[in-house]
C-alpha positions as CSV (number, residue, x, y, z in Angstrom):
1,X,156.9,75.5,173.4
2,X,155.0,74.5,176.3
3,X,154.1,71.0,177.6
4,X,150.3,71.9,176.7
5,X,151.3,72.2,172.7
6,X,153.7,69.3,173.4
7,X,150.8,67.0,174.4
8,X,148.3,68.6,171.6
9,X,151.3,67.5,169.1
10,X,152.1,64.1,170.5
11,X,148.0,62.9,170.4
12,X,147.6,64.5,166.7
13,X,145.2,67.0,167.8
14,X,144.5,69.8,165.2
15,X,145.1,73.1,166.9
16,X,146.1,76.7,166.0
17,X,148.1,79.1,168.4
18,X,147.1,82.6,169.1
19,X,149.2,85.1,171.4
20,X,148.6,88.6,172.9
21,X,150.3,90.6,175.3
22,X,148.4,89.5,178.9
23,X,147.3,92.4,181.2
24,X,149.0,90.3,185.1
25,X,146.4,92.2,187.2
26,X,143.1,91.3,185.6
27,X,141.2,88.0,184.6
28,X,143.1,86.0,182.1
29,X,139.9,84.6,180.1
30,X,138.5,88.4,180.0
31,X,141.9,89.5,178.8
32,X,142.1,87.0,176.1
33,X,139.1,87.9,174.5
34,X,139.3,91.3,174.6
35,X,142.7,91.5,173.2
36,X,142.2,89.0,170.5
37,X,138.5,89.9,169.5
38,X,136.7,86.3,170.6
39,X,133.7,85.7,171.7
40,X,134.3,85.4,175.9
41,X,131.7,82.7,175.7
42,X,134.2,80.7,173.6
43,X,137.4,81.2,175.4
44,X,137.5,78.9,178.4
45,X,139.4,79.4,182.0
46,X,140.8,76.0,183.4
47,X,139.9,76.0,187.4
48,X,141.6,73.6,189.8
49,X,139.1,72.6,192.5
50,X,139.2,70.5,195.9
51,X,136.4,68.0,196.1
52,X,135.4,66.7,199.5
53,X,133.6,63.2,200.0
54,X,132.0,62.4,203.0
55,X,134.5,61.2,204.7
56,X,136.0,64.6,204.5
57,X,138.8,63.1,202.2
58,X,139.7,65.6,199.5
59,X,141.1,65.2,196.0
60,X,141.8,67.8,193.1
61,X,139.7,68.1,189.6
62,X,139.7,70.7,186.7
63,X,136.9,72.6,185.9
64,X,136.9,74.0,182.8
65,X,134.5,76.6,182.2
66,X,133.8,79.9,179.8
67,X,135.6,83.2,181.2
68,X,132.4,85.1,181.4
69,X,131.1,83.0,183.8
70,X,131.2,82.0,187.2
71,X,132.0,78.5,188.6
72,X,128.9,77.1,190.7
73,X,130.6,74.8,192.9
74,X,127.6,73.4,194.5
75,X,126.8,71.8,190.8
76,X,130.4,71.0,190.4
77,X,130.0,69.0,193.4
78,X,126.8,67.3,192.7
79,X,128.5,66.5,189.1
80,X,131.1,64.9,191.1
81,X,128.9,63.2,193.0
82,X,130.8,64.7,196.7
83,X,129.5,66.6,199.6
84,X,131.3,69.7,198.6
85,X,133.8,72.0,196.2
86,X,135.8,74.4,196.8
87,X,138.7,76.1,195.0
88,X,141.8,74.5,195.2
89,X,144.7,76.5,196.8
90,X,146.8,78.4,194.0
91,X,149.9,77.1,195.2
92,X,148.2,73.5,195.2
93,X,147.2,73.7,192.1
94,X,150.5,75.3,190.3
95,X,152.4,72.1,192.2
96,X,150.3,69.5,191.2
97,X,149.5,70.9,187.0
98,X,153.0,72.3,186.4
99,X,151.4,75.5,185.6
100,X,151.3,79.0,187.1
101,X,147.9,80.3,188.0
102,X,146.8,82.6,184.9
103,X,148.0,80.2,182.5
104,X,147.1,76.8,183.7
105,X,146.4,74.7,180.7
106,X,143.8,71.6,180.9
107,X,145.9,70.2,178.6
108,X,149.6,67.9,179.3
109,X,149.7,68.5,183.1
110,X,151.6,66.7,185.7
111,X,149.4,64.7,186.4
112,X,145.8,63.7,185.0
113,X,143.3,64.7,187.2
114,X,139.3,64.6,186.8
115,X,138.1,66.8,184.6
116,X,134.5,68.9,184.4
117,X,133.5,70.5,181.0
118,X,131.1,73.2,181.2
119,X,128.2,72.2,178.7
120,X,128.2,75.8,177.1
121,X,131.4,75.0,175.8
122,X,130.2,72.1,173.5
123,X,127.9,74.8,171.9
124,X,130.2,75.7,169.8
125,X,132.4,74.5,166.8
126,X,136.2,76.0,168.1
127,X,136.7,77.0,171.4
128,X,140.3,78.6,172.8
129,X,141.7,77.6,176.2
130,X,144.7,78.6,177.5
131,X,148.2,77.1,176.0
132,X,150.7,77.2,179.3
133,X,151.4,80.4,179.7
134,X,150.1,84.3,179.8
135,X,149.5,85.6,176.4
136,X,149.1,82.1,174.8
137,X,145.9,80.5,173.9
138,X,145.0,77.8,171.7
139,X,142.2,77.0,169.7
140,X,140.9,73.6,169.4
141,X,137.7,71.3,168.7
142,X,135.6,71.4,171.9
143,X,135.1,67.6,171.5
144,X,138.8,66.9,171.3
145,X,139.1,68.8,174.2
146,X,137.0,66.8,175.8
147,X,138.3,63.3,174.6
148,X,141.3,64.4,175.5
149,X,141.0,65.5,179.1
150,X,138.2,62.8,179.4
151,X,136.6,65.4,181.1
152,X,132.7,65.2,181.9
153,X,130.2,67.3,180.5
154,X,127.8,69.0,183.0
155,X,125.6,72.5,183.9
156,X,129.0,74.0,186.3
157,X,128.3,77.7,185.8
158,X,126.3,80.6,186.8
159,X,125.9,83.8,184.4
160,X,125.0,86.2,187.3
161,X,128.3,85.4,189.9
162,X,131.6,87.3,188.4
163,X,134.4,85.3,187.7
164,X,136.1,83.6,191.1
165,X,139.6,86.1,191.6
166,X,142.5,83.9,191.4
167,X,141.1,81.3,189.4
168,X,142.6,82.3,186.1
């Protein structure tokens, strides 16, 4: 169906799909709870973020964090160990995951890139990310999430900043 559910198949991870008819003009985490009656803390947006090192040299990572949050770059970029994070460029980031922003999937993109796991999301025993597309989400095991992104658990987000626009 999507490469996303292709990976999720081909590494034996348990997972259950869940579709909705996605509202394109609003935020596609937000959207996803509402319309499927989950808990925003547990459905999770996938970022794509520049991080700059001090030689000014920049490289992409995923953050992955819950859609009722913000994205604190400045502890994404300590977490990171770099001088600074910024969002990636949506173009940038739909070229280099396969995806189109809104339903960017941390799971089977192009290519693996680092990945940054917002410690709320490891509260709890299901959470649903995005499967690929608009109107698709998955549900799956936070820790096999995790495993399978190898992605880096750390504090990323801040409750009081509204969701970054275009970061879907």
């Amino acid at each position: 169906m999507t490469p996303a559910i292709d990976y999720l198949d081909k590494h034996d991870i348990t997972y259950r799909v869940l579709k909705y008819q996605p509202n394109l003009d609003g935020a596609a985490g937000m959207d996803a709870a509402a319309k499927l009656g989950l808990n925003p803390d547990q459905v999770l947006k996938t970022l794509i973020v520049a991080l700059e090192g001090k030689s000014g040299q920049r490289r992409l990572a995923v953050a992955i964090i819950p859609a009722a949050t913000g994205l604190r770059l400045s502890a994404l970029a300590k977490a990171a160990g770099v001088r600074r994070a910024m969002m990636a460029e949506p173009a940038k980031a739909e070229r280099t995951t396969g995806y189109a922003v809104g339903g960017i999937s941390p799971f089977g993109q192009r290519r693996a890139l680092p990945t940054y796991l917002d410690c709320l999301a490891i509260a709890f025993d299901r959470i649903f990310v995005n499967g690929g597309r608009r109107g698709l989400m998955l549900e799956v095991d936070p820790n096999d999430l995790r495993e399978a992104c190898a992605a880096r658990v750390s504090d990323i987000t801040s409750t009081t900043s509204p969701p970054l626009r275009g970061s879907r």
